[in-house]
N, C-alpha and C positions, 0 to 999 in steps of 0.2 A: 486542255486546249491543245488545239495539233502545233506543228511547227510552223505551218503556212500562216497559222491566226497570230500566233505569237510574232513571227517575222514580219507580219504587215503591218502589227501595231508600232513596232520599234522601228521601221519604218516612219510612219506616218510621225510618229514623237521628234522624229530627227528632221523631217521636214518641217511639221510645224514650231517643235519648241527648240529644239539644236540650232539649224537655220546661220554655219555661220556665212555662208555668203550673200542672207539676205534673198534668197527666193520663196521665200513661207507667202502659198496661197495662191503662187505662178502656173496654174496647171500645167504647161507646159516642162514645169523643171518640178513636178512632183517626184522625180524619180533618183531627183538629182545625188541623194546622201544614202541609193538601194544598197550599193557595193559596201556601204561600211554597216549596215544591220545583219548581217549572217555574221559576222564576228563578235557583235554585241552578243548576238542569243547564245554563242558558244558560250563565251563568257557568264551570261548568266545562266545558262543550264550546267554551267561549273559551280555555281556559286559564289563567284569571284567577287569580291569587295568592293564596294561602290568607287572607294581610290583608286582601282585597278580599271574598271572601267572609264572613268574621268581622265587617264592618265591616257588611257587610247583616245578617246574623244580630244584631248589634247594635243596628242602625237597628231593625230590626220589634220587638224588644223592647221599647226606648225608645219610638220614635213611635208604633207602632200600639197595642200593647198597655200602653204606658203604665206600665212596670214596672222595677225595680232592675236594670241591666247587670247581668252576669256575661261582659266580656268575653275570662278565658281560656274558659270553658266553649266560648264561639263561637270560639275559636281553635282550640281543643282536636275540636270536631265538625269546622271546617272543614277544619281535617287530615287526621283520618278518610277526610270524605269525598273529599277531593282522593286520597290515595291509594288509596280505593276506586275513584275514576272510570278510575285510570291504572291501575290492575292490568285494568281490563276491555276498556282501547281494543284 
């Protein structure tokens, strides 16, 4: 799978199942969670442990957007998507 297919999928997982501001389904804010998918596929094209990823998923909630954890939800995506990346290698 290229990098384009894989970044749109983890993309699209963070719009629809991450979602923490609550826009899942707003076309207009489909675009809203792009900036943090190139870091994820870093991450997984590392290999990096599903905690490690949850813990990013958790930092941009906190730091950037300034907002209540939900960190199973970020456990629960980074699962997702780690097994999505390894069905694709």
């Amino acid at each position: 799978m290229s990098d384009n297919t894989s970044l749109r999928i983890i993309q699209v997982a963070l719009h629809w199942v991450w979602d923490p501001i609550g826009v899942r389904g707003i076309e207009e804010a489909a675009d809203e969670y792009d900036t943090y998918a190139p870091r994820v596929l870093e991450m997984l094209e590392a290999d990096a442990p599903v905690e490690r990823i949850a813990d990013y998923l958790t930092s941009v909630v906190r730091d950037r957007m300034e907002l209540p954890v939900q960190p199973d939800r970020d456990k629960d995506v980074s699962s997702m998507l780690h097994q999505m990346f390894a069905v694709t290698r």
